[in-house]
N, C-alpha and C positions, 0 to 999 in steps of 0.2 A: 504493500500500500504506500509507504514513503520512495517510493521508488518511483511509483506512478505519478504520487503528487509532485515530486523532483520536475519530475521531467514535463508532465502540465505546465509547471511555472515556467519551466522554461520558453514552452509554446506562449504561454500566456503574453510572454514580455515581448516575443515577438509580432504576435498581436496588434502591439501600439504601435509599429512603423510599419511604414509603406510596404506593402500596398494595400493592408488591411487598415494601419492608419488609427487604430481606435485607443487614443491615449489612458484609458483608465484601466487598461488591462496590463498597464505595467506594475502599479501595486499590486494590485490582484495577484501578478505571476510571483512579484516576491514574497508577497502571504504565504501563495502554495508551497513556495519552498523553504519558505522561515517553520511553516505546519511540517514540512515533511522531517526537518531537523533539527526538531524544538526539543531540546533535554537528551542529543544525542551525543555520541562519543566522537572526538575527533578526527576518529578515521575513517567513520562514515560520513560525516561532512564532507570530506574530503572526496571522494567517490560518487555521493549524488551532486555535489557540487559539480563534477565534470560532467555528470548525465545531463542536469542542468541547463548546463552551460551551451554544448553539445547541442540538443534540441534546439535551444533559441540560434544561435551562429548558422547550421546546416540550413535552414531556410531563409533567414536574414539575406545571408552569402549567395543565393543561388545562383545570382548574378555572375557568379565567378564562373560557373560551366560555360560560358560564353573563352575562357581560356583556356578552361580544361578540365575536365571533372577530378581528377587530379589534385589538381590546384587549388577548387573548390575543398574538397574533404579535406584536405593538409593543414588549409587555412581556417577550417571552422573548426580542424581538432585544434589546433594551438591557439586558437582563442580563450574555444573553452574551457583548457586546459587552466585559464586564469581563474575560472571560478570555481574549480578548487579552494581557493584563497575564500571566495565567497562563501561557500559551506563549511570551509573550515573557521571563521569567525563566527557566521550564525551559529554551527553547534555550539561552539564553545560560547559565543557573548548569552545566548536562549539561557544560560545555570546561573547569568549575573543580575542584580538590582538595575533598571535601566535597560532592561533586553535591547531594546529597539534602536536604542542611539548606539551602540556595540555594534547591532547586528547592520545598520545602515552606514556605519563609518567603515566596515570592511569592503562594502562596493565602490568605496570612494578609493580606496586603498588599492583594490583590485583592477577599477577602470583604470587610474593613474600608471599603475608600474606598466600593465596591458599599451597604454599610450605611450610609453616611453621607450619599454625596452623589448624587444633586442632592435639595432639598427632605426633608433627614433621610432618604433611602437607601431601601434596600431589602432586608433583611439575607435575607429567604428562602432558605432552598437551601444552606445555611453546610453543608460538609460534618461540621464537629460535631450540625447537627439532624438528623443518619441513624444516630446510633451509642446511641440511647439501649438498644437491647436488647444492647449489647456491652459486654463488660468497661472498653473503650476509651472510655467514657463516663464512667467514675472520674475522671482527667484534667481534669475541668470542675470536680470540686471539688477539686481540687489548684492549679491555675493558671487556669481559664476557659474558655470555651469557644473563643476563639481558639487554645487550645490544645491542644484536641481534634483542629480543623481543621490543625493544624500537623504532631502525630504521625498522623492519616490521612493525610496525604499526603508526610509522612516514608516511613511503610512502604512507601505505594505505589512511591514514589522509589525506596525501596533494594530494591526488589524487582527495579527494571531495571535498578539497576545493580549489583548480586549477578549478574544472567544476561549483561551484557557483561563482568563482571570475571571472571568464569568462561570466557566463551567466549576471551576476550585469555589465560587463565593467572596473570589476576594475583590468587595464593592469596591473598596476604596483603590487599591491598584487597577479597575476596571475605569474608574472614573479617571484616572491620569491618564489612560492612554485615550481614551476616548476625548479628553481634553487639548492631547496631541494630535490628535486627525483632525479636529477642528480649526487648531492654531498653524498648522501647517500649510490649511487650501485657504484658510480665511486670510490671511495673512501678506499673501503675494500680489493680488491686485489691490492690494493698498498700499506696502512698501512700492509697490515696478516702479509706479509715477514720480514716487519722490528722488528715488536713485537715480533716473533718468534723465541726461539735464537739455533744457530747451535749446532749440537752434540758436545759433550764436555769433555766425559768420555769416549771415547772408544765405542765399543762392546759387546754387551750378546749376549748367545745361548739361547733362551729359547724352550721346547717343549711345547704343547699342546696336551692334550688328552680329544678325545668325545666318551664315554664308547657305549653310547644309554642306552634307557632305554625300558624293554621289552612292558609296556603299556603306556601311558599318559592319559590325563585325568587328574580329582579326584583323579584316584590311583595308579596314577604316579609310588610313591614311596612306595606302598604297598609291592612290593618286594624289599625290601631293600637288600637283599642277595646279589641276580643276579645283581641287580644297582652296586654292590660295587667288584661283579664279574668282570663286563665286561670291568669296569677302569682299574682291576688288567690286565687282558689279554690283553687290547689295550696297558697298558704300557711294557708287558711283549713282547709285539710283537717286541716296541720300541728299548726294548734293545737288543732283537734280530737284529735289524737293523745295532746300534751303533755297535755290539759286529763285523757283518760280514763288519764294514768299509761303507754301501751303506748311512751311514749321521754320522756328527759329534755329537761326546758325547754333550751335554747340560751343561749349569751352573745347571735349574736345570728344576723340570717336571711340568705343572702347569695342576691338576684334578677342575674339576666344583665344584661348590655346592651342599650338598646333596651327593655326590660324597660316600661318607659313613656316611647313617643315620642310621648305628650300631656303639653305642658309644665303640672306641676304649679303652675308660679309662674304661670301665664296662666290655669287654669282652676280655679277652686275649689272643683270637684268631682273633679276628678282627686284634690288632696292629701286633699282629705276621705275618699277611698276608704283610698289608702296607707295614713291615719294611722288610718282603721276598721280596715284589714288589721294593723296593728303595734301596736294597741290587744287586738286577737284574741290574737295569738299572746303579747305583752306583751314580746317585746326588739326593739331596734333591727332594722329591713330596711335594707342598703344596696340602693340601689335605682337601677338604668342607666334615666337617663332624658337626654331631650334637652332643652333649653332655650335660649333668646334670652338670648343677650348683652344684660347690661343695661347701658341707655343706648345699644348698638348695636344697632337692631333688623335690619340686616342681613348680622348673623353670628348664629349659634347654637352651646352647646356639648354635644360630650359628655363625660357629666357621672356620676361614682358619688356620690349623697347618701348620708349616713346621717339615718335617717328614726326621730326618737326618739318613743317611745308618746306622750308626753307631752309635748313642746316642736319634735315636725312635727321639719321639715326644720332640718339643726345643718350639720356638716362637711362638706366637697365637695373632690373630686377632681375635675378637671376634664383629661381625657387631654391629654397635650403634643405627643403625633405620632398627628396627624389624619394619613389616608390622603390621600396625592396622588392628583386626579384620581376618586378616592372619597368623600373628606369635603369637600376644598375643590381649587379647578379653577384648577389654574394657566395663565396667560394666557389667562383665560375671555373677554375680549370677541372675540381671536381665535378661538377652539375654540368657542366655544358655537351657532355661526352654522350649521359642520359637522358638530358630532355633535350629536345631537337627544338622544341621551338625558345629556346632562349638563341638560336640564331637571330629572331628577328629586333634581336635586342645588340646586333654585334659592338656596339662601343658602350661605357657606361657612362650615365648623367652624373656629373660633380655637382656636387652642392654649393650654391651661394653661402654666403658672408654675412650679408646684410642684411635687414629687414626689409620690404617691399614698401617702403616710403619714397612716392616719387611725386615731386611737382608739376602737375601735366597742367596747361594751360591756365596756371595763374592758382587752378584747386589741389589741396594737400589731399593725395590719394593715397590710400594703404592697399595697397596689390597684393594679394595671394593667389597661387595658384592651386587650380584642381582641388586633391584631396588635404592639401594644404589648411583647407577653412575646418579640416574637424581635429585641426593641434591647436589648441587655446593659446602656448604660448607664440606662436605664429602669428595670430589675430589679435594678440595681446601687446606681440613686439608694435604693430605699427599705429596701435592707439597713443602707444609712449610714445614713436615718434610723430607726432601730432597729425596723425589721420584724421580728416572729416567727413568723408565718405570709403567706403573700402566697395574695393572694387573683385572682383571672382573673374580670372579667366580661365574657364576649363572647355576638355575636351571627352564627351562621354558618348560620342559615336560607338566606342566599341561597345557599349552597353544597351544600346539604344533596341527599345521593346523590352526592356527589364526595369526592378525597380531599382537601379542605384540611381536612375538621376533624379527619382522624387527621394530617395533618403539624402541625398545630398543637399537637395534643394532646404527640405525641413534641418539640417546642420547650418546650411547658411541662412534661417530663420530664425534659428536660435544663436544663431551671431550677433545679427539683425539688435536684438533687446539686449544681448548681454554686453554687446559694445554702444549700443544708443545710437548707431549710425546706419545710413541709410545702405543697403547692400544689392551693389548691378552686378549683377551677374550675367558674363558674355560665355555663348557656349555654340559650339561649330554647329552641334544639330540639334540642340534642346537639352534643356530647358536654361534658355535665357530670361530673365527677372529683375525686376525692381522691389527690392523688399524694405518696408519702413522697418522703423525702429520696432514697432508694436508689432510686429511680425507679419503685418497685411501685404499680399504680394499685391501691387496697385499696378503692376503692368509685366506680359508675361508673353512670350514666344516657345508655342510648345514641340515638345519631337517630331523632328520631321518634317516643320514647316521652315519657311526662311522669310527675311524681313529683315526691319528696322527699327527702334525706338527713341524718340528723341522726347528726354522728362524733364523735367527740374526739381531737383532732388534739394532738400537742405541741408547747409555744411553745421557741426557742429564741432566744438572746439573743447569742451570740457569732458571728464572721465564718468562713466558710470560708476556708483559704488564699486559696484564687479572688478571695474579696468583698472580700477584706483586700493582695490584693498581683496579683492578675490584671490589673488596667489597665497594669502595670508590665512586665508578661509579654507583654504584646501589645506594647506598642509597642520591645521588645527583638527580637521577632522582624521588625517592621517595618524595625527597624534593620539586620539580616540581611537582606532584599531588597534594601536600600537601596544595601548595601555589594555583593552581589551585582551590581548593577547596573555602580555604581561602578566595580568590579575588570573586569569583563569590557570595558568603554568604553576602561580604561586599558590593560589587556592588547593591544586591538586597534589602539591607536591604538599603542604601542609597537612591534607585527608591522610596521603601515604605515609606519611612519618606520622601519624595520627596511630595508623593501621598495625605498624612496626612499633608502636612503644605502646600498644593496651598491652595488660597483662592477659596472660591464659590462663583458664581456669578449667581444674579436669574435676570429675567426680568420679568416684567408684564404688562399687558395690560392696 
């Protein structure tokens, strides 16, 4: 029976993301599995914690059979191999005073190291990226998004144990946790507002452009020509627009990722085109293109240019968390021999330096790319460098008919509030967005189709609680597992030396 309900919660939590979508089923999932490991030993923790885990990743991920069913199962078992960590805290925090904040500080614990390590992490799945259509998503611009994932599974927590402190009679611990489910949802649309601080700077015009791309799949971007075609002519349309007056000039144009994977700096027809296309329109295009490492011809980067009418290629971002095993191939002389398609990866992405802070036509931009928007301290580096709007250029052609571009899209929603800034997202074939702060997408280009958007988006210059004090907030609740840990080692180890010094007592006849 704890095996099943294990592995429910896990389904459960998947539930609340795309493409089922249905946010309340993330407590729920962690109830069933705080119920399935509530007052057990820590090695069974440890075990349904990976059934768990397991369940939710393997369908989350499906998206991944699109590279290789392989690739799929490898990556949802080392996922869920993290929440391990998970049921081994809930067992052990369920025997402590407090169950619930013990047993919600370990999923904080657990998404964290998950995001970090090995090779910069893998933060996907964070149960804060399933709450962006809930109240419970305010929370992220109050403290962060570690913190969203904290009171989700707070409530789920006190949801089971509300239903054992009720079945025991014990009113009065039944009434605190019940006082915690209330103070947890009541709570967040009334802090969002106040964390969140008003426009501050004025105005930008920004455009968006969704070229399409002629195949997806694998080989996506095998034509790279026509890919870097269909950007010029959607922007070319653009400035046809601007030129007859039916929408206002732009500060400045923002193309996807990938956007040109014919390196500009190698072929001198490539920039010539860009700089005939940003000559059309007349403001800067930041423009996803790929390029060689210079001086290193066997690496290459990706790279957001801003590409001025007049002086070509100027400022560059260059992403800092290239995809493991996607952009660049860890221990490829081993690996390469066995999987055949890391051919189509032959050189590896280096990492940028710096955070994606760049001046595009007069507006302080914070640039990330792709899967970049689901590493908080990524989103977090270009709030400190005084971002006012942040900008998304990704490329999710190979995905395209699956659900990672709406989980992605609900990641950069919950961006959206936890950084207070407005979020465009440019994407080769879908899904391109304008997302406010309060999470509303108010303008949208979806898969598949191509186009143009030209908004005015507001700049904002101050920090949310979250961007100003959330690093602080995560690693206070890391401290809570930690001491959870802690407490329950010493508790046990106190029983057994308990065990070892009763006396024995014999009788005989």
């Amino acid at each position: 029976m704890a095996a099943l309900l294990a592995v429910l919660g896990g389904l459960a939590v998947f539930a609340a993301f795309p493409p089922i979508s249905f946010a309340p089923s993330a407590p729920v999932g962690v109830a069933l599995l705080t119920a399935a490991l509530w007052g057990s030993r820590a090695r069974r923790g440890v075990g349904l914690g990976f059934a768990s885990g397991v369940a939710f990743f393997l369908p989350l991920l499906s998206w991944m059979t699109v590279i290789g069913q392989d690739a799929w199962v490898l990556l949802a078992l080392w996922c869920g191999a993290w929440s391990m960590l998970i049921g081994l805290i809930t067992a052990l925090g369920s025997r402590l005073p407090g169950a619930p904040v013990w047993i919600a500080s370990g999923w904080v614990l657990a998404e964290g190291l998950r995001g970090r390590e090995p090779w910069g992490g893998f933060p996907w799945g964070s149960l804060s990226f399933s709450q962006a259509d809930a109240a419970l998503a305010d929370w992220a611009a109050v403290a962060g998004t570690p913190v969203v994932t904290f009171v989700v599974a707070l409530i789920g927590a006190s949801l089971t144990a509300l239903a054992v402190a009720l079945t025991a009679s014990r009113y009065r611990a039944a009434l605190a946790f019940a006082l915690t489910l209330v103070a947890a949802v009541a709570l967040a649309p009334l802090l969002g507002p106040l964390a969140t601080p008003p426009a501050s700077a004025g105005e930008a015009t920004i455009a968006i452009v969704q070229g399409g791309t002629p195949q997806t799949g694998m080989g996506a971007m095998d034509v790279r020509q026509a890919v870097l075609d269909n950007h010029i002519g959607q922007t070319l349309n653009l400035a046809s627009a601007i030129d007859s007056g039916e929408v206002a000039a732009p500060d400045f144009v923002l193309w996807p990722e990938n956007s040109s994977d014919l390196d500009p700096f190698a072929d001198p027809a490539v920039a010539d085109a860009i700089t005939a296309t940003a000559r059309a329109v007349g403001v800067p295009i930041l423009v996803g293109v790929v390029t060689t490492v210079p001086d290193n011809p066997s690496q290459v980067w990706n790279a957001g240019i801003v590409w001025d009418p007049e002086r070509g290629p100027s400022a560059m971002y260059v992403k800092t968390r290239p995809v493991p095993f996607g952009e660049f191939i860890p221990f490829r002389e081993q690996l390469a021999p066995i999987v055949g398609r890391f051919d189509r990866i032959p050189r590896d992405f280096a990492a940028g330096t710096t955070p994606g802070n760049l001046d595009i036509g007069g507006v302080a931009v914070g640039n990330v790319i792709c899967f970049e928007i689901a590493y908080g301290d990524v989103v977090e580096a270009v709030v400190d460098g005084g971002a006012q709007v942040i900008t998304v250029q990704t490329n999710n052609a190979t995905y395209q008919g699956t659900a990672q571009p709406e989980q992605q899209l609900q990641i950069e929603r919950m961006r959206a509030t936890e950084t207070g800034r407005t979020v465009l997202v440019a994407a080769t074939s879908g899904i391109s967005a304008v997302i406010a702060p309060d999470r509303v997408i108010t303008h949208r280009i979806d898969e598949g189709d191509t186009g143009w958007l030209v908004v005015d988006v507001p700049l904002v210059e101050e920090p949310t609680w979250a961007t100003a004090y959330g690093r602080a907030a995560e690693w206070v609740i890391v401290l809570f597992a930690l001491v959870a840990i802690g407490w329950s080692l010493a508790a046990r180890l106190v029983r057994d030396r308990g065990r070892v010094d009763s006396p024995v007592t014999s009788t005989s006849a």
